[in-house]
N, C-alpha and C positions, 0 to 999 in steps of 0.2 A: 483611409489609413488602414494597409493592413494590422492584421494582430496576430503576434508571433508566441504559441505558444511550448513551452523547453520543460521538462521537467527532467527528472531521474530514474533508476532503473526500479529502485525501489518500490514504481508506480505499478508496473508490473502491467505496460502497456504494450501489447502486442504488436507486432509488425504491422499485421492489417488494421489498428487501430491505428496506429498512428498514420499511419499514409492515409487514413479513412477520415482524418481531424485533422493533419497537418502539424502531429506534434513529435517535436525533435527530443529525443531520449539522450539523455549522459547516462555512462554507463559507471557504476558503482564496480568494485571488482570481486572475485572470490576466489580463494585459495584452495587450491582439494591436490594432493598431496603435495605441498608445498611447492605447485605452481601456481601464483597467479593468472587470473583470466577473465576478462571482461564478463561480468555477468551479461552481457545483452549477447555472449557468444558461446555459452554452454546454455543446452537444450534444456528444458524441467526433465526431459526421460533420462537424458545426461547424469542430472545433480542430482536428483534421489535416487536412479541406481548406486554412484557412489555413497550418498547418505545414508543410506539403507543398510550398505556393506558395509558402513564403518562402527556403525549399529549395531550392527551382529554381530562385529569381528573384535570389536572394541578397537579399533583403531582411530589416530587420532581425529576429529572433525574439522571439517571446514572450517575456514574462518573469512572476513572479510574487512575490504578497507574501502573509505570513503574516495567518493571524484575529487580529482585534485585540484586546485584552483586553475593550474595548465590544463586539464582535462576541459574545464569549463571555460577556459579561455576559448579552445579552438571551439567550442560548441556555439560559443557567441558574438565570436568577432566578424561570421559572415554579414550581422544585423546590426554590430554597433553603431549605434547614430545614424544610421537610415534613417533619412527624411520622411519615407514613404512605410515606415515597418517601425509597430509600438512591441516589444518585446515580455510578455509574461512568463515570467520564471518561477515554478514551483516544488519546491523541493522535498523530501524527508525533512519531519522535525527536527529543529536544531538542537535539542535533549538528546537526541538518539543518534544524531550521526553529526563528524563534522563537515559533509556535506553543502549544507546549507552556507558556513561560513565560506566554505572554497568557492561559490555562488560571487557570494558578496565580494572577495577579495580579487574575483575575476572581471565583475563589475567595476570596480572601481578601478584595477589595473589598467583596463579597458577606456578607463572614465565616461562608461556610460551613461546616458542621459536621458534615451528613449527604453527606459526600462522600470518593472515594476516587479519587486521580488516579493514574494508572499512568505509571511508569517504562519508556518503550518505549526499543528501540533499532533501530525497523523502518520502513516505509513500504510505500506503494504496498497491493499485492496482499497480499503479508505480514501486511499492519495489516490488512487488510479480512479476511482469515481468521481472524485472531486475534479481532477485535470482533466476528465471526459466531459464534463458540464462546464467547465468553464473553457475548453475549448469549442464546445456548443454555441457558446454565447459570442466568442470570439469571430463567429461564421459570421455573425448575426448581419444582415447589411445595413449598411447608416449606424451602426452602434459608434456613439465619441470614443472615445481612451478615457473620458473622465466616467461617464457609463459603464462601461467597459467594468472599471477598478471597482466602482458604487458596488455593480450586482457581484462579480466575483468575491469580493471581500465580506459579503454577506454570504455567501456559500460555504467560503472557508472559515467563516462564524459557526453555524450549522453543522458543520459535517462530521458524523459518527460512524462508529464501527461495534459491534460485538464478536467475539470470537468462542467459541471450545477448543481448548489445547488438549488432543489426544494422546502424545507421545513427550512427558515428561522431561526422557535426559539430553535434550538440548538446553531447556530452561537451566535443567540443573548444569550444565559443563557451562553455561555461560557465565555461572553463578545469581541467576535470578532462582533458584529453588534449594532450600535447604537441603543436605540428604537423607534427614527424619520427613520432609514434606513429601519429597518425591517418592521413598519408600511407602509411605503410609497409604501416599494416592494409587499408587499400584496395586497394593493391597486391596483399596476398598475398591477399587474403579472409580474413581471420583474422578470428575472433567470440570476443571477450571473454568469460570466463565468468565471474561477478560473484554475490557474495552482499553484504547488506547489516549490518553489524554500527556505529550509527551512524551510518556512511558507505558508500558503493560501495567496496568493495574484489575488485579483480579476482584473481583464485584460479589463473585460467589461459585460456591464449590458445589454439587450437586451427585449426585450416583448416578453414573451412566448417561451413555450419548442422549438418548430420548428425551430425557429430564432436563438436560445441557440446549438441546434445541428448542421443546417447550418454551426456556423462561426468555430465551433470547427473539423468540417470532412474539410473544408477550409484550415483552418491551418495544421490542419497534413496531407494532401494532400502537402502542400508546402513543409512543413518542415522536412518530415523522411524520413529515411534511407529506400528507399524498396528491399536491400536484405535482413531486419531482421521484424521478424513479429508485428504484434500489439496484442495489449489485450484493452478488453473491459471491464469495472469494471461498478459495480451498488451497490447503497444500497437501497433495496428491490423497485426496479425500472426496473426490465428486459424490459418491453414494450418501453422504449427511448435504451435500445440496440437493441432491436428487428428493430424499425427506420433505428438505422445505419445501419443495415447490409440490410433492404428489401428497403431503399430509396437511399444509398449512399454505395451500394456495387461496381459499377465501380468507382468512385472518390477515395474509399480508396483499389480499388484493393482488393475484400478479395478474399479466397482460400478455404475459410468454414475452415483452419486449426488454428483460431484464438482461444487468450485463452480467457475465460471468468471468469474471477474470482469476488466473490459475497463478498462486503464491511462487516467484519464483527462487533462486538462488540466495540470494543475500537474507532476503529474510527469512528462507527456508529454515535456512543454517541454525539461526535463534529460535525459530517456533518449532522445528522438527515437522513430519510432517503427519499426516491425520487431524491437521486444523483446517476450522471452516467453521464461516460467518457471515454477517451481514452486514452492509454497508450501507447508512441511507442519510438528508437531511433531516435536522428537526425543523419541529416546529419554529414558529416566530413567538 
């Protein structure tokens, strides 16, 4: 039985991943000046130059809209009910986008039956390590469909994210940051330290990038799993990965075989960009 696995763009799975795992992307879309456009078809050089410009010029920001249950129709109907093809579909949090439900109502339109939709409660870099591992497992040969669901559902049990937000006024236009918070953080240099459960929930505020990557290679030092690897996510920020790996390579153990994936369009939009994190399992 093959194992088909679908995710969204939100995962922030690159071309040569996905042909490299066999995983089919739906594409989330985003707005930049009021045109619509498939995010899996503006470049990241693309989106933050215009991000960046709108920044500066204050002009208005991108915005973005969820796959539509048509969208996710044609995504899925080449695999509906194949005999020979078990279908894994993993999407953005359903807190955060309604993504997930256009999933479901595409599934069911569909009435499929050889399919298993996963209960996330992640994004970004997160999702896209998560779907890289469990397309991992999906290669596996002689793995059942009932194996299959066992181990992935335990992943997607496990799977965490830490983040530093460096560029405030996206938080704030989205209306996740007050104007007294983002003011104040500008002031001091304070960098949010943020994990995703759901939603962005910020965990602790801190002075300065250095400080901001300390408490977070700390934590996932404590907290993961070190037989499964980490990923390293940024939006348009490599130089605070480049940190992790040449300041805190023996504390996170790396092996140089880590993934890197680069934050793109959709989620840019909300995080802004000069973010960058880490993505790994916990423990059991």
């Amino acid at each position: 039985m093959k194992i088909k696995v679908i995710t969204d763009s939100t995962a922030e799975i690159s071309p040569e991943l996905a042909a490299k795992y066999d995983i089919t992307v739906a594409s989330l879309e985003v707005i930049m000046n009021g045109e619509p456009r498939k995010a899996v078809d503006v470049s990241n050089e693309e989106f933050y130059a215009h991000l960046n410009d709108c920044l500066k010029s204050k002009k208005p920001l991108p915005t973005t809209s969820q796959v539509t249950p048509y969208g996710f129709e044609q995504v899925l109907a080449p695999y509906a009910n194949k005999e020979d093809t078990f279908v894994a579909v993993i999407t953005i949090a359903k807190e955060m986008s309604s993504t997930h439900r256009s999933a479901q109502m595409a599934i069911e339109n569909l009435g499929m039956k050889n399919v298993h939709l996963f209960d996330t409660y992640i994004v970004t870099y997160g999702l896209g390590h998560l779907v890289l591992e469990i397309a991992k497992l999906a290669q596996k040969p002689d793995i059942t469909v009932e194996q299959f669901i066992e181990q992935a559902e335990d992943l997607n049990s496990r799977i965490w994210m830490y983040m530093s937000i460096g560029d405030l006024r996206c938080l704030r236009a989205g209306g996740r940051l007050s104007a007294s918070s983002m003011a104040l953080g500008a002031l001091m240099h304070v960098k949010p330290v943020a994990y995703i459960y759901k939603k962005v929930e910020v965990c602790a505020k801190v002075m300065g990038q250095g400080k901001a990557n300390k408490l977070m290679v700390e934590r996932v030092a404590a907290e993961r799993d070190e037989s499964l690897p980490i990923c390293f996510g940024n939006a348009q920020a490599e130089y605070i990965v480049e940190k992790y790996k040449s300041q805190y390579a023996k504390e996170l153990k790396l092996t140089g075989d880590e993934v890197n994936l680069s934050m793109g369009p959709v989620v840019a939009t909300h995080s802004g960009p000069d973010c960058a994190g880490i993505a790994f399992f916990k423990k059991k």
